[in-house]
C-alpha positions as a printed Julia matrix, in Angstrom:
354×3 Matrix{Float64}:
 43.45   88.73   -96.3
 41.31   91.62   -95.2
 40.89   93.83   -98.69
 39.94   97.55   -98.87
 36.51   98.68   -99.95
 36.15  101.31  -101.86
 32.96  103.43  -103.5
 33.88  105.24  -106.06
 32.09  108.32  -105.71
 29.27  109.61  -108.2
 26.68  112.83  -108.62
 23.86  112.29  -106.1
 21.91  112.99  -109.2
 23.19  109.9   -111.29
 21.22  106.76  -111.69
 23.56  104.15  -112.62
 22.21  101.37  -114.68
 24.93   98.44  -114.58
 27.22   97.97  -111.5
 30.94   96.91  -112.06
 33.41   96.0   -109.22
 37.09   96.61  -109.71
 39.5    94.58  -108.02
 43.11   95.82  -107.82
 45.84   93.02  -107.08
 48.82   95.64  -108.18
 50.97   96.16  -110.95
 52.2    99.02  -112.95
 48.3   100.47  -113.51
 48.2   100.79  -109.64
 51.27  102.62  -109.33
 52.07  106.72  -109.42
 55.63  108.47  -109.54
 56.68  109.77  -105.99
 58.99  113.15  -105.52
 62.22  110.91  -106.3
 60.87  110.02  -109.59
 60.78  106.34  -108.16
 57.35  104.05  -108.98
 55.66  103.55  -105.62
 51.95  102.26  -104.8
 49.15  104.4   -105.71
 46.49  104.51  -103.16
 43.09  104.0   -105.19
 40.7   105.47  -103.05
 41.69  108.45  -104.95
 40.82  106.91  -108.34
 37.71  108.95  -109.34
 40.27  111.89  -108.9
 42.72  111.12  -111.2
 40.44  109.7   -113.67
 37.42  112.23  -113.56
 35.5   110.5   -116.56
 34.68  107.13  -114.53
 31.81  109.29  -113.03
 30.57  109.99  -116.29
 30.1   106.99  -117.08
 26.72  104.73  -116.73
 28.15  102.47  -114.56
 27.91  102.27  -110.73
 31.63  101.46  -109.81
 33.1   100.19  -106.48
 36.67   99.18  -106.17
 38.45   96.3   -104.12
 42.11   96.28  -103.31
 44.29   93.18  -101.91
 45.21   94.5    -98.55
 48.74   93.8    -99.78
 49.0    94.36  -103.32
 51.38   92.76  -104.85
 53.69   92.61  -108.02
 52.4    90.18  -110.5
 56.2    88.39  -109.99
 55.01   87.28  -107.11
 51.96   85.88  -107.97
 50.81   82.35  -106.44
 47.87   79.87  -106.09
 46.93   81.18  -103.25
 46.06   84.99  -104.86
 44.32   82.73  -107.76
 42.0    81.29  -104.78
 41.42   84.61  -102.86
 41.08   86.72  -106.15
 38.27   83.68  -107.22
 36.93   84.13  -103.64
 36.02   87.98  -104.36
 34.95   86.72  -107.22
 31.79   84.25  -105.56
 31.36   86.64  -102.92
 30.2    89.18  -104.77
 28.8    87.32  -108.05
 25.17   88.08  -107.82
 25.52   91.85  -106.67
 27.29   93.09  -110.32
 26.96   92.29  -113.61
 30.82   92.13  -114.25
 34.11   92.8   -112.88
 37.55   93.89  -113.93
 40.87   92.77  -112.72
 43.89   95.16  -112.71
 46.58   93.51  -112.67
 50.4    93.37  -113.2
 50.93   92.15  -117.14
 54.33   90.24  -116.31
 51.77   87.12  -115.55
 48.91   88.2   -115.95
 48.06   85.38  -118.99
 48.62   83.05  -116.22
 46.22   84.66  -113.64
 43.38   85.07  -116.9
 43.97   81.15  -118.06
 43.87   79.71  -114.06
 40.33   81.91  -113.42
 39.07   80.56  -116.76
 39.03   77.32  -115.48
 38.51   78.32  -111.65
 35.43   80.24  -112.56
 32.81   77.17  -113.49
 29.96   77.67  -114.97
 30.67   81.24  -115.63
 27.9    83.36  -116.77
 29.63   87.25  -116.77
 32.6    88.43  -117.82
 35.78   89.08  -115.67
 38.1    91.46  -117.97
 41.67   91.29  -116.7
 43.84   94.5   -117.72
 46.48   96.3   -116.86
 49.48   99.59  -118.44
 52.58   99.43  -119.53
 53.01  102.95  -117.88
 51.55  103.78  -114.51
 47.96  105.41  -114.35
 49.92  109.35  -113.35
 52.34  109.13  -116.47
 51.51  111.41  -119.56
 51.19  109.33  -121.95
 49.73  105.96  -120.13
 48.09  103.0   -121.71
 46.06  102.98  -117.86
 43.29  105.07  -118.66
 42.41  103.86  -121.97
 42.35  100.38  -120.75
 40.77  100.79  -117.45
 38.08  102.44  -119.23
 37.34   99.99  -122.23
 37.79   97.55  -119.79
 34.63   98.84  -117.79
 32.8    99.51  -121.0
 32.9    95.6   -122.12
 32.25   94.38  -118.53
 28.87   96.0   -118.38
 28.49   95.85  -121.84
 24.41   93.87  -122.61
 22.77   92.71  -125.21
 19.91   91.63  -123.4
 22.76   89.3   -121.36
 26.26   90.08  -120.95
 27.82   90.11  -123.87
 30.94   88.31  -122.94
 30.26   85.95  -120.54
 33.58   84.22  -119.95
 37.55   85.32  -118.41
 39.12   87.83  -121.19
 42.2    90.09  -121.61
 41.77   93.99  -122.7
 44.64   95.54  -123.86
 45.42   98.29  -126.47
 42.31   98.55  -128.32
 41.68   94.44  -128.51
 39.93   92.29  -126.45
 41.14   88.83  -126.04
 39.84   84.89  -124.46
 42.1    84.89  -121.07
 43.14   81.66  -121.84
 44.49   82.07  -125.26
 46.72   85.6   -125.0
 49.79   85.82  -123.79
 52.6    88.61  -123.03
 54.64   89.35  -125.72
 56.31   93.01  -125.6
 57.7    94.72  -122.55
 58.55   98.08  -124.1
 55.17   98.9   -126.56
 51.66   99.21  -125.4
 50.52   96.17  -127.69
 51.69   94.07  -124.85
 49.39   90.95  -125.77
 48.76   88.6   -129.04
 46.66   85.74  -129.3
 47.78   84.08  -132.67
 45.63   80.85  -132.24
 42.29   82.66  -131.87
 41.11   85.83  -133.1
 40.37   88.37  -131.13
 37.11   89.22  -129.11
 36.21   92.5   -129.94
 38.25   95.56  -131.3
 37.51   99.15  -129.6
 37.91  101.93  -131.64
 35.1   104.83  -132.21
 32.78  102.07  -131.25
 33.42   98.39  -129.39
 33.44   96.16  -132.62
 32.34   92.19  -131.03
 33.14   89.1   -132.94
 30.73   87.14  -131.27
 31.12   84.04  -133.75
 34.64   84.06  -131.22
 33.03   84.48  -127.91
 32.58   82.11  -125.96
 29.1    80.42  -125.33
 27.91   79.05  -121.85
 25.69   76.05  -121.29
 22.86   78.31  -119.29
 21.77   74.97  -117.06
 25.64   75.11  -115.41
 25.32   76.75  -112.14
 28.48   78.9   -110.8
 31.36   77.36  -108.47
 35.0    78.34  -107.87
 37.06   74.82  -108.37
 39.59   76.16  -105.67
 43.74   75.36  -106.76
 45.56   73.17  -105.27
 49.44   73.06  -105.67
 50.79   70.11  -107.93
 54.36   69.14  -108.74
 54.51   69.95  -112.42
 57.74   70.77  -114.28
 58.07   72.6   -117.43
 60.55   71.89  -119.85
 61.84   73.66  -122.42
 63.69   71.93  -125.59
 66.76   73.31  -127.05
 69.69   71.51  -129.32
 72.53   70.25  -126.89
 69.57   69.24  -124.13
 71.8    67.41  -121.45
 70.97   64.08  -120.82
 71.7    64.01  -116.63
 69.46   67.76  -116.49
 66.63   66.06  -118.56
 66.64   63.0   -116.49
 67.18   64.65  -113.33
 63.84   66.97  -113.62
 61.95   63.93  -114.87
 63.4    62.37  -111.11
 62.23   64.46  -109.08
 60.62   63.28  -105.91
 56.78   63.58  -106.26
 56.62   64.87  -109.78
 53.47   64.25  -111.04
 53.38   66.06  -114.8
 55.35   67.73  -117.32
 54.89   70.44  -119.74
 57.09   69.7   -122.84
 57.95   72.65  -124.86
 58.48   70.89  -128.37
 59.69   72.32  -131.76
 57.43   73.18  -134.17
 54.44   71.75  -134.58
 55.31   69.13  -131.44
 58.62   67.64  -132.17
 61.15   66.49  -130.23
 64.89   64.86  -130.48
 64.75   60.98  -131.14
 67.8    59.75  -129.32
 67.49   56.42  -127.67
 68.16   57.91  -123.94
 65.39   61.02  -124.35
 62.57   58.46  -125.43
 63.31   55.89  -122.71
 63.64   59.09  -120.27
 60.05   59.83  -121.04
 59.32   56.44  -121.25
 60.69   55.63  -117.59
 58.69   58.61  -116.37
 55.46   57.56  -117.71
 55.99   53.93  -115.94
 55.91   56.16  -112.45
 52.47   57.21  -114.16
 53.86   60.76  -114.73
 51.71   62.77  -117.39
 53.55   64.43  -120.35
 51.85   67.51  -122.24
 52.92   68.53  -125.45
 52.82   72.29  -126.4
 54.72   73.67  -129.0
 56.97   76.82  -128.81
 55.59   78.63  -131.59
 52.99   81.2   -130.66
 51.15   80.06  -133.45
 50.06   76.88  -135.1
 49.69   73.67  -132.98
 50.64   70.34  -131.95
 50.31   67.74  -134.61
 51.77   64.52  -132.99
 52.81   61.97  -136.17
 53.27   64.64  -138.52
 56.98   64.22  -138.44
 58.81   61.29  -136.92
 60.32   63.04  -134.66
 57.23   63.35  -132.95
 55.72   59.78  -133.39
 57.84   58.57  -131.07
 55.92   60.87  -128.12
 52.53   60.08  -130.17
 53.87   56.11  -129.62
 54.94   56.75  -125.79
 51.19   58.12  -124.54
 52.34   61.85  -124.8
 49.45   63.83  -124.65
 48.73   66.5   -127.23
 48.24   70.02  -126.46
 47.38   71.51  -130.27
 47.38   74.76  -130.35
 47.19   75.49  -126.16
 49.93   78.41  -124.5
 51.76   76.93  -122.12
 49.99   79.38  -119.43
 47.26   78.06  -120.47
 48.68   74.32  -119.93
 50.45   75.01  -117.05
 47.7    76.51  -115.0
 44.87   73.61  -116.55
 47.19   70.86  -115.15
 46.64   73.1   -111.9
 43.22   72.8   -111.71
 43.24   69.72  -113.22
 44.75   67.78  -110.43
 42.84   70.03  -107.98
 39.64   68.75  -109.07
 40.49   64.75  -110.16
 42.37   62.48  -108.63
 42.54   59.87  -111.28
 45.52   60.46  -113.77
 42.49   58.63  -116.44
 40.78   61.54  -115.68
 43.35   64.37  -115.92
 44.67   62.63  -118.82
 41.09   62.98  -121.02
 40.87   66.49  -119.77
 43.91   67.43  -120.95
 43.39   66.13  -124.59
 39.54   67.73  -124.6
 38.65   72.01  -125.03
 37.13   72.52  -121.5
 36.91   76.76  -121.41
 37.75   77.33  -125.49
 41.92   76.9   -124.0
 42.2    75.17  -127.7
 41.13   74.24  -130.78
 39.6    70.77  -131.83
């Protein structure tokens, strides 16, 4: 992919203290209203522009655009590993970057860099609008801004130094939000951890919440690698021939199990020897509730000992983009299912609780 470069322009008389680089994958923020009324592409080299208070800000700013941006829909490994490629490339020339992207996965794209980004010592703020950057009354500037406020935001270090969600006024771990409106600006929630920081007059930090990084790592991108993972969702009347039928599919290699509650599941003879079966063709099962909030407790209830009983692995209180995108990475950097399996059950980037 050959990406755009793009300075944002500044007074010749400005001298910008903290440099930021923006990268633009696509999405609603990127967008602008064409004479038809119909949303088309908006070409950000003309971002300082339409958003005259970026060069107001202390902040030297340069933007990067996929070549091909793209809506988030359409989102695969492969824009994980190029957007992580920017990413390195540029590491040691800013102290922080924001992501704009599309907020229809954009939990999933903040979870996989959480765990692509090792050792991470910056922050990389993902945001995005619910209404394109040229509309009246868009979310885009407000976020775009705050956005760039927290990513060069120091305390002496970065003050967030790990992947993170702004959006409408809260600031959220990437790994622990997830979409949950498609018509109001508060687009995001993160019900099993509190939030990051709150923006208001000022930018309110909970840093008891951030996350802290072991200084002696050193920064790598784990690159993805494709897997064969299914995700399965649990609903009364399940059909026996579609459970079984996922669970046979050639090469799978782990499933996502989205119990009831906190981690149950039916108890009929056929679903536990389904699982069962599976687990004999060393296929990994990960539990993850459906609730948005509270957590896996396998053995609560029996209708969960039984998975507890079969080797099921617990999730607690994990989203399942967070699970989905760990197994990812997960099976891109082990090969052993020993190993996978441990990971899975064991907080690697604050993903879950104890």
């Amino acid at each position: 992919m050959t990406d755009r470069i793009v300075k944002v322009p500044v007074s010749a008389t400005d001298h910008k203290s903290r440099a930021v680089l923006i990268i633009y994958t696509g999405g609603t923020m990127g967008m602008s209203y064409d004479q038809y009324g119909t949303l088309v592409p908006y070409n950000f080299e003309g971002i300082a522009n339409e958003m005259p208070e970026l060069k107001s800000m202390d902040v030297d700013l340069t933007v990067v655009s996929f070549s091909d941006p793209i809506d988030s829909s359409n989102v695969t490994i492969e824009h994980w590993n190029h957007l992580a490629e920017i990413i390195e490339n540029n590491y040691h020339r800013y102290q922080g970057f924001v992501v704009l992207h599309g907020t229809d996965t954009l939990a999933y794209s903040a979870s996989a860099l959480s765990f692509m980004l090792e050792g991470l010592q910056k922050p990389v703020i993902f945001t995005g609008s619910q209404l394109p950057i040229g509309a009246v009354r868009s979310d885009a500037r407000q976020n775009l801004v705050a956005a760039i406020e927290i990513a060069s935001a120091r305390e002496n270090q970065p003050v967030a130094k790990e992947v993170c969600v702004y959006f409408d006024y809260f600031l959220y771990r990437g790994n622990r939000c997830k979409k949950v409106e498609s018509v109001h600006f508060d687009a995001f929630e993160s019900e099993n951890h509190p939030p990051l920081a709150r923006v208001g007059i000022n930018i309110e930090y909970n840093h008891a919440a951030l996350q802290v990084t072991q200084s002696a790592e050193t920064f790598k991108v784990c690159r993805m690698k494709s897997a064969c993972i299914a995700l399965i969702k649990l609903f009364p009347g399940l059909n026996q021939d579609y459970f079984e039928h996922i669970l046979n599919t050639p090469g799978l290699q782990a499933v996502v199990l989205e119990t009831y509650g906190s981690g149950n599941a039916p108890t009929d003879h056929w679903f536990s020897q389904a699982i069962n079966t599976a687990m004999e063709k060393e296929i990994i099962f990960y539990n993850v509730s459906q609730c948005s909030g509270g957590r896996v407790i396998q053995g609560r209830y029996v209708t969960s000992r039984h998975l507890q009983e079969s080797g099921v692995i617990s999730g607690l209180d994990i989203t399942t983009e967070a699970a989905i995108t760990k197994m990812l990475f997960l099976f891109s950097k082990y090969r052993n299912n020993r190993q996978i399996s441990t990971a899975l059950a064991t907080p690697l980037r604050g993903e879950m609780g104890h």
